[in-house]
N, CA, C and O atoms as a printed pandas DataFrame, in Angstrom:
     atom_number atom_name residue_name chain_id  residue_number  x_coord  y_coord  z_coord
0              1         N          UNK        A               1  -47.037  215.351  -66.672
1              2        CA          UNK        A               1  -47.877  215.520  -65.513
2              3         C          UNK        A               1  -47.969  214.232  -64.700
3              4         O          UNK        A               1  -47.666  214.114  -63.513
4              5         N          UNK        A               2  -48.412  213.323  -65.480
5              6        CA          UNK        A               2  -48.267  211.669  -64.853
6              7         C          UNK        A               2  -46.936  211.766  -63.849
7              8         O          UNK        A               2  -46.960  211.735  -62.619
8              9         N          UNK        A               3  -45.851  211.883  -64.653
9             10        CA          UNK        A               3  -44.583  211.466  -64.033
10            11         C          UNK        A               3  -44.356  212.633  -62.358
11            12         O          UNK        A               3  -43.773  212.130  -61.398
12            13         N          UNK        A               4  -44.809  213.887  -62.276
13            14        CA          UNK        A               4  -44.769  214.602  -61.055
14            15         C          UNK        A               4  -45.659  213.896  -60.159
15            16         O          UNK        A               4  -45.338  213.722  -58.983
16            17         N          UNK        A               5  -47.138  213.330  -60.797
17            18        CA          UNK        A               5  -47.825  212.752  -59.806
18            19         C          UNK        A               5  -47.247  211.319  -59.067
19            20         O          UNK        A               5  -47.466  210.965  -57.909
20            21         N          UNK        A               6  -46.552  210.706  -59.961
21            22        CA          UNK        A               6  -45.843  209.334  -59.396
22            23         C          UNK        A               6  -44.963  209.885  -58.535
23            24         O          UNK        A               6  -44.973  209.250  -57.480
24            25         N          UNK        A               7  -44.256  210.731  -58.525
25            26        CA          UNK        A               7  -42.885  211.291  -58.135
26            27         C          UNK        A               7  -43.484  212.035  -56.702
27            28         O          UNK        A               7  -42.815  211.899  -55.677
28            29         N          UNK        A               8  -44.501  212.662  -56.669
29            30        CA          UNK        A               8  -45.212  213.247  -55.193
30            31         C          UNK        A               8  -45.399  211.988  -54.601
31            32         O          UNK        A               8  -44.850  211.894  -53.503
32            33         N          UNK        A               9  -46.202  210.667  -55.111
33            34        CA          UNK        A               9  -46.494  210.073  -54.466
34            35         C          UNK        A               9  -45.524  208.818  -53.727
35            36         O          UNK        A               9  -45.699  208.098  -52.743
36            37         N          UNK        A              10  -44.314  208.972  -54.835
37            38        CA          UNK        A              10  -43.088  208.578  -54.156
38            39         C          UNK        A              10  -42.400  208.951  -52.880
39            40         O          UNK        A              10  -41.755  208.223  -52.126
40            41         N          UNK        A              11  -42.603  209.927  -52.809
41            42        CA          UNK        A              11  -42.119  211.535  -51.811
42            43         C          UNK        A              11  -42.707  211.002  -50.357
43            44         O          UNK        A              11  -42.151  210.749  -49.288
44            45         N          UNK        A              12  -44.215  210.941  -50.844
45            46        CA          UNK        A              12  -45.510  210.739  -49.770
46            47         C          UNK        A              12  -45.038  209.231  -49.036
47            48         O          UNK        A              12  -44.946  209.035  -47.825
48            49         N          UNK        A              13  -44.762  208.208  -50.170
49            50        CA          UNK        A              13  -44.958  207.158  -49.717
50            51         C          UNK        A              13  -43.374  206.754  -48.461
51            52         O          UNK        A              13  -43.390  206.096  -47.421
52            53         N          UNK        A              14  -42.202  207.467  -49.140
53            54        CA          UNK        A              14  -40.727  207.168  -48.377
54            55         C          UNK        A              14  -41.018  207.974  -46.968
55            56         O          UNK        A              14  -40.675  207.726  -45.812
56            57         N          UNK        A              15  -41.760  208.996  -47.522
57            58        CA          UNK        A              15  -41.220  209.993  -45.659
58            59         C          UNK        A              15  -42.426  209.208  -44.932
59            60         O          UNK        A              15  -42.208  209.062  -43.729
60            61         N          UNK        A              16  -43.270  208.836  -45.244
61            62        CA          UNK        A              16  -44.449  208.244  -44.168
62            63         C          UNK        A              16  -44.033  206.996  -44.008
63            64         O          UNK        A              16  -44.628  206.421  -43.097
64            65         N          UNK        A              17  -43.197  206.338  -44.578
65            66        CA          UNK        A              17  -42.444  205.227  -44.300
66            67         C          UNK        A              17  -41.591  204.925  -43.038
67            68         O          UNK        A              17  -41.479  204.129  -42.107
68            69         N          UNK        A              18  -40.902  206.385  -43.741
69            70        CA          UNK        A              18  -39.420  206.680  -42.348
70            71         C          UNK        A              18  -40.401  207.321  -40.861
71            72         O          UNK        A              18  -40.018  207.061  -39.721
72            73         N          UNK        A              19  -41.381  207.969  -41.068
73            74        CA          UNK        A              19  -42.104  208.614  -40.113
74            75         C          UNK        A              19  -42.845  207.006  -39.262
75            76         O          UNK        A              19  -42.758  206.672  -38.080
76            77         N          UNK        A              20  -43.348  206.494  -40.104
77            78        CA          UNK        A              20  -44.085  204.898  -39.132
78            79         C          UNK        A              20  -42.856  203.386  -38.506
79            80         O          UNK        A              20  -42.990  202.302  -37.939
80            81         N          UNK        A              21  -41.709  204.245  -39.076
81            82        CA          UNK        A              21  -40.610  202.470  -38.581
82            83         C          UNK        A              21  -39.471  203.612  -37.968
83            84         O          UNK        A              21  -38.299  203.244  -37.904
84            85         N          UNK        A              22  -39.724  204.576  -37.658
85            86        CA          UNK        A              22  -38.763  205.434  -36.752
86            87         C          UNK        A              22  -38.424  204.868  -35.373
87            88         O          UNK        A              22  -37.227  205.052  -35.152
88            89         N          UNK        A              23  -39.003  204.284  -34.428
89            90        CA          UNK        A              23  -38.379  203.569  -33.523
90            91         C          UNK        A              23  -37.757  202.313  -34.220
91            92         O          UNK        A              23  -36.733  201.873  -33.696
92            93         N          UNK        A              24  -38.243  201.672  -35.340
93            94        CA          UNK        A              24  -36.872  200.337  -35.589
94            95         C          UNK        A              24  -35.962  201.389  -36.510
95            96         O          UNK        A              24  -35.320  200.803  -37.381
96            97         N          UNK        A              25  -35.827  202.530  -36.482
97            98        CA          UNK        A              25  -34.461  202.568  -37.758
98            99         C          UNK        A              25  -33.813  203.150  -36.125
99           100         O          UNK        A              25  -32.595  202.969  -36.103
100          101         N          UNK        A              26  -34.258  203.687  -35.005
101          102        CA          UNK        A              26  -33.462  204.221  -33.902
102          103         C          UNK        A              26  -32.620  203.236  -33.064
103          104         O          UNK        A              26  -31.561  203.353  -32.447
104          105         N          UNK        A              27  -33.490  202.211  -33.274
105          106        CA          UNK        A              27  -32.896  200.530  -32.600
106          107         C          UNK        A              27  -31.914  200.129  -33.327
107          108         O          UNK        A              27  -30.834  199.781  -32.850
108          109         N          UNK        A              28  -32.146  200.135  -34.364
109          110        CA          UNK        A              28  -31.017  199.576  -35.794
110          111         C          UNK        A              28  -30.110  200.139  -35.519
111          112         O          UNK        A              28  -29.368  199.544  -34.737
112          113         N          UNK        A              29  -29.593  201.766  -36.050
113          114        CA          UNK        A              29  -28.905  201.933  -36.107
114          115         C          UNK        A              29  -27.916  203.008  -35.218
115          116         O          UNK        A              29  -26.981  203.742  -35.537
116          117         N          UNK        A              30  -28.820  202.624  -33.568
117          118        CA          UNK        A              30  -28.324  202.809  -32.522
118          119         C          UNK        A              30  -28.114  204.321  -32.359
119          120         O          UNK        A              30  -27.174  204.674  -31.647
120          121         N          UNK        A              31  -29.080  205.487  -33.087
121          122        CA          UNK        A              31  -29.271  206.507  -32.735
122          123         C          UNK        A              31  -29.223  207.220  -31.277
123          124         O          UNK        A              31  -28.516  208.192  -31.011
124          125         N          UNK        A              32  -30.194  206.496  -30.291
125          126        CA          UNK        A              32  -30.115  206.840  -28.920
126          127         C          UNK        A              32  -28.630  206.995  -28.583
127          128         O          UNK        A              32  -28.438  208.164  -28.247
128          129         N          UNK        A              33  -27.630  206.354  -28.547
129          130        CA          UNK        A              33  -26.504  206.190  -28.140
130          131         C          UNK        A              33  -26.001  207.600  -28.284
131          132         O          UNK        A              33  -25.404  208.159  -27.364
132          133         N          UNK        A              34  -26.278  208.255  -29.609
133          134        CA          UNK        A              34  -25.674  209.373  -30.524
134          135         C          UNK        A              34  -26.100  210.700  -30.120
135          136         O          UNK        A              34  -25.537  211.750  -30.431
136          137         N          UNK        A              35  -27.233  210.560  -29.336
137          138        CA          UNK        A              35  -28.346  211.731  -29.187
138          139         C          UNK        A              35  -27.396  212.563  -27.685
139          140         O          UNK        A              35  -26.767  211.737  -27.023
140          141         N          UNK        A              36  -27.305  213.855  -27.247
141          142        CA          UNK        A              36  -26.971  214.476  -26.379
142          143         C          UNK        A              36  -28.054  214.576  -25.572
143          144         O          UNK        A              36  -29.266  214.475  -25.757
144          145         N          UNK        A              37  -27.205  214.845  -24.422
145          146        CA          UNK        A              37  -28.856  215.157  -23.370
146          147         C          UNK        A              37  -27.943  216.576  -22.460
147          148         O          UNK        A              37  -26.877  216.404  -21.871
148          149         N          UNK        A              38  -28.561  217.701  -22.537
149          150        CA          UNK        A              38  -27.496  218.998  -21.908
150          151         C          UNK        A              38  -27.825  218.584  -20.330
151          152         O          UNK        A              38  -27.218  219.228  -19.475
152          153         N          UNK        A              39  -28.664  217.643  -19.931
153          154        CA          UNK        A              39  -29.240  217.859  -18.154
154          155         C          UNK        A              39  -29.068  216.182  -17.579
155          156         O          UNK        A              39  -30.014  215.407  -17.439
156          157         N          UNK        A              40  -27.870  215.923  -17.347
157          158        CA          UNK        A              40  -27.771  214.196  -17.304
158          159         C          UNK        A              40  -27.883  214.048  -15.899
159          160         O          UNK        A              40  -28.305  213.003  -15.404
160          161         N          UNK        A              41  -27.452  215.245  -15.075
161          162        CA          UNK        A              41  -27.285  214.981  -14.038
162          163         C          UNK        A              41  -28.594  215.013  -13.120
163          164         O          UNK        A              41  -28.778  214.757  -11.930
164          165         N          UNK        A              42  -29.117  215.275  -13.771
165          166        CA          UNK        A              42  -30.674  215.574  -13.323
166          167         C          UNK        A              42  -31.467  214.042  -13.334
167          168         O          UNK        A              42  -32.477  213.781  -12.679
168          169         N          UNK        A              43  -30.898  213.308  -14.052
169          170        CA          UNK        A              43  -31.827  211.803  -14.248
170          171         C          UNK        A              43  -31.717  210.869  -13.795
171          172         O          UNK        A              43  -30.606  210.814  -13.267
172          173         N          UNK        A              44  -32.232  210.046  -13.674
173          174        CA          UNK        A              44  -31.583  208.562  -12.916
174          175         C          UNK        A              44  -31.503  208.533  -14.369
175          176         O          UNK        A              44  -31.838  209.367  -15.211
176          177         N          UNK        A              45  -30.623  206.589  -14.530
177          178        CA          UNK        A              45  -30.079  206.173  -15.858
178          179         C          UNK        A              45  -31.417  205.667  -16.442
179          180         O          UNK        A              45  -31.423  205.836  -17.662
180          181         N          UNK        A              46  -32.593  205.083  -15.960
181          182        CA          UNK        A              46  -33.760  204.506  -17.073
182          183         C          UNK        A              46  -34.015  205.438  -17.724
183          184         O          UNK        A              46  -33.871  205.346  -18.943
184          185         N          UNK        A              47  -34.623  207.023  -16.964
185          186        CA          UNK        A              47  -35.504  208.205  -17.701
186          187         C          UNK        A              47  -33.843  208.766  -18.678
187          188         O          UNK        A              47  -34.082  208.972  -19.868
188          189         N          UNK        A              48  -32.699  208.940  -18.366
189          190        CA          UNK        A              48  -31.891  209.014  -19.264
190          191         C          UNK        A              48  -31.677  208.140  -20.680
191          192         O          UNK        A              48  -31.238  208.655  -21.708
192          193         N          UNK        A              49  -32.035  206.828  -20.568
193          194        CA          UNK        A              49  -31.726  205.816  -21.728
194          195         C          UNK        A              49  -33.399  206.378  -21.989
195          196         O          UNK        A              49  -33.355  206.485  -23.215
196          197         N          UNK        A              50  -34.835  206.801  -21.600
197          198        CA          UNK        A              50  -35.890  206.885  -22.488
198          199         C          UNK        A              50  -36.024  208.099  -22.918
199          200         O          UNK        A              50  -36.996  208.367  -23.623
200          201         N          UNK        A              51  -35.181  208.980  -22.621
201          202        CA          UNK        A              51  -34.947  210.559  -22.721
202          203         C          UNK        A              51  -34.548  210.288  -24.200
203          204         O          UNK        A              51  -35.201  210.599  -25.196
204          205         N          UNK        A              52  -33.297  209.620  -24.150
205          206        CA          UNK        A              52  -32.511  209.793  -25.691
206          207         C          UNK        A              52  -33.521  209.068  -26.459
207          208         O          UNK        A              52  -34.271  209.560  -27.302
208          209         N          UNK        A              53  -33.467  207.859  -26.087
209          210        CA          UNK        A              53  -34.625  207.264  -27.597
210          211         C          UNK        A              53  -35.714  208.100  -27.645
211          212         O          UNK        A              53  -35.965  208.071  -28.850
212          213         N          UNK        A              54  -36.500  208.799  -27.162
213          214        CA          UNK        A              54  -37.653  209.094  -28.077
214          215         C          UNK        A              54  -37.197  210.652  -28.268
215          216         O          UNK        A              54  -38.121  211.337  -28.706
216          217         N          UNK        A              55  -35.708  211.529  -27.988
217          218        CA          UNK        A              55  -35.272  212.366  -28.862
218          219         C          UNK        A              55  -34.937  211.902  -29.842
219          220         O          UNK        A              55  -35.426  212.471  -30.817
220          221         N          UNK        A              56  -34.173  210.931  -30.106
221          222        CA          UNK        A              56  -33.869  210.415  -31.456
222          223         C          UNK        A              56  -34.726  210.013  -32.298
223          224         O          UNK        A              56  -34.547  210.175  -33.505
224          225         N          UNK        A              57  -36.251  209.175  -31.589
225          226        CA          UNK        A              57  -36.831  208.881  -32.327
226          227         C          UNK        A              57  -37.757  210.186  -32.850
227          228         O          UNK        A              57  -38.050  209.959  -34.024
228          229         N          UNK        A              58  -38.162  211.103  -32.534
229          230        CA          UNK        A              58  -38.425  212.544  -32.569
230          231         C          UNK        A              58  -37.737  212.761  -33.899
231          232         O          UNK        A              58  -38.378  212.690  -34.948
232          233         N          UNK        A              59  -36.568  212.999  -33.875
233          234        CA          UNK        A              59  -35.596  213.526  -34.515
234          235         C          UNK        A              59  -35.913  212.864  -36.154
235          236         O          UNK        A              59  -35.923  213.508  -37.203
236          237         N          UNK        A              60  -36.121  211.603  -35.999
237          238        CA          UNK        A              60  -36.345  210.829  -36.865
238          239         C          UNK        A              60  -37.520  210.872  -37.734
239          240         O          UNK        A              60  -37.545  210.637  -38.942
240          241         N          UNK        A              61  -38.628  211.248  -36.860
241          242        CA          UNK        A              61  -39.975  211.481  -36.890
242          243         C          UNK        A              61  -39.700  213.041  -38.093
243          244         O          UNK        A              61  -40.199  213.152  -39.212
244          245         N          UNK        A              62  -39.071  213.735  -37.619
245          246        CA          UNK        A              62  -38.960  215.073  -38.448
246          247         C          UNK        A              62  -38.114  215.069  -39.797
247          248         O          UNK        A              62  -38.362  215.968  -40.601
248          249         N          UNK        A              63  -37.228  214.219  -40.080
249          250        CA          UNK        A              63  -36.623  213.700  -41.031
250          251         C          UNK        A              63  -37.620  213.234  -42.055
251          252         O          UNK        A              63  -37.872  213.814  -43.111
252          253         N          UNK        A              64  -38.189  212.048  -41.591
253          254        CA          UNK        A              64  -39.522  211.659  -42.726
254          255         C          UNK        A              64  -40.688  212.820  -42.952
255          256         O          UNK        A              64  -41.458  212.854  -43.912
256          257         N          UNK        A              65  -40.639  213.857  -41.738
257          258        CA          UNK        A              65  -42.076  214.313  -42.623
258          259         C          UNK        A              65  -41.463  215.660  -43.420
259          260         O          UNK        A              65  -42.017  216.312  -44.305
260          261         N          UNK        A              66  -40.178  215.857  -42.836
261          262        CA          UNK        A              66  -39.425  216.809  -44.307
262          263         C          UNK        A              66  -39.456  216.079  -45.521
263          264         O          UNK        A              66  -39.821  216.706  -46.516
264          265         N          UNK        A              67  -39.135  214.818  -45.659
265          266        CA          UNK        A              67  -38.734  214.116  -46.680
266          267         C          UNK        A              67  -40.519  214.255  -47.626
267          268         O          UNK        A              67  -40.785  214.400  -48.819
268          269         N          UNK        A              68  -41.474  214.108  -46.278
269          270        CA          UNK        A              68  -43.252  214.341  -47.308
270          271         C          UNK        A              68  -43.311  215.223  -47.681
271          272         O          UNK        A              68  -43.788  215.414  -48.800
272          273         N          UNK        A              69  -42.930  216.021  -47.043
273          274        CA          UNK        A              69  -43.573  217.802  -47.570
274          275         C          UNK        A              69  -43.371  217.552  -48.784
275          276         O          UNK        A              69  -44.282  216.877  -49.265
276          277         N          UNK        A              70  -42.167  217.934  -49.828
277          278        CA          UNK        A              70  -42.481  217.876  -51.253
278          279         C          UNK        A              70  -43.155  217.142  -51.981
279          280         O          UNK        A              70  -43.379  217.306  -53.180
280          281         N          UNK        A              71  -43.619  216.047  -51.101
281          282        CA          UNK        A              71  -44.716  214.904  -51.765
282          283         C          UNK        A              71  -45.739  215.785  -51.854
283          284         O          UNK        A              71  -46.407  216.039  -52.856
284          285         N          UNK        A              72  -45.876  216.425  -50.325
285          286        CA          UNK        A              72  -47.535  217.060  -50.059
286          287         C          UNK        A              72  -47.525  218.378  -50.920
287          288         O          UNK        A              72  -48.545  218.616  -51.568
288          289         N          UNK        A              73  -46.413  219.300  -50.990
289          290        CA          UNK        A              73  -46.485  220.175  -51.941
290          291         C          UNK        A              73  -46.864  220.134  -53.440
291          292         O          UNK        A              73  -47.351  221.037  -54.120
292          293         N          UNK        A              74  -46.464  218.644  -53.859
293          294        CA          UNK        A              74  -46.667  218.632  -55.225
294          295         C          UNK        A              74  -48.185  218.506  -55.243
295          296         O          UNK        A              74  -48.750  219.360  -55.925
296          297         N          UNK        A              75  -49.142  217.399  -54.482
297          298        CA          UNK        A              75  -50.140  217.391  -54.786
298          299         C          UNK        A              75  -51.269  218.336  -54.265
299          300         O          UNK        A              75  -52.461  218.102  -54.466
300          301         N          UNK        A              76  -50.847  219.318  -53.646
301          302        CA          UNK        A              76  -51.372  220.211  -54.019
302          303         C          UNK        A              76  -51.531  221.021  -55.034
303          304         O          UNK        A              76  -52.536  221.444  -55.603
304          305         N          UNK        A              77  -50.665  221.145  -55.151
305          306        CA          UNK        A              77  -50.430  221.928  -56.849
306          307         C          UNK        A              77  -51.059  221.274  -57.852
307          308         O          UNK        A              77  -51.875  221.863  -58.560
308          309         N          UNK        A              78  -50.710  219.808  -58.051
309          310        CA          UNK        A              78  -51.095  219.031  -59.081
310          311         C          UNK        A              78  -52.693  218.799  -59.212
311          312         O          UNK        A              78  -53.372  218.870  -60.237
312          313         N          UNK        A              79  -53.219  218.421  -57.532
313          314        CA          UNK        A              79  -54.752  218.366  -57.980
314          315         C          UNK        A              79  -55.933  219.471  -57.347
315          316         O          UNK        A              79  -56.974  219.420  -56.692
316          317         N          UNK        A              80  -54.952  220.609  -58.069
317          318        CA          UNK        A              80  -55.747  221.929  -57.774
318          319         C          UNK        A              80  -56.788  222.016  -58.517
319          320         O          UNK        A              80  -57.533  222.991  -58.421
């Protein structure tokens, strides 16, 4: 039982990690660049370069809190 509760709170602690430094892992590792935009022609180039970063960083944002859920699932269960 110990070891599921360490292991949720492992869960909890990585995706809220990736969820709070999501604009530096988008800077790092140059996500924006990667991100599509279907309506380019529609933008000037600033709202285009802030379009992609905060899709990517979005994107990123949803990555870490998939990565919590099984944190948050376990402790529910666990301190039912």
């Amino acid at each position: 039982m110990n070891f599921l509760k360490i292991l949720a709170f492992l869960f909890l602690a990585a995706g809220f990690g990736i969820v709070f430094a999501a604009r530096t892992i988008v800077k790092k590792y140059h996500l924006d660049q990667k991100s599509k935009c279907d309506f380019e022609n529609e933008m000037t180039g600033e709202e285009l370069q802030q379009y992609k970063v905060n899709k990517a960083t979005v994107n990123v944002k949803m990555m870490g809190m998939l990565v919590a859920l099984p944190g948050l699932i376990l402790i529910v269960v666990l301190f039912k």
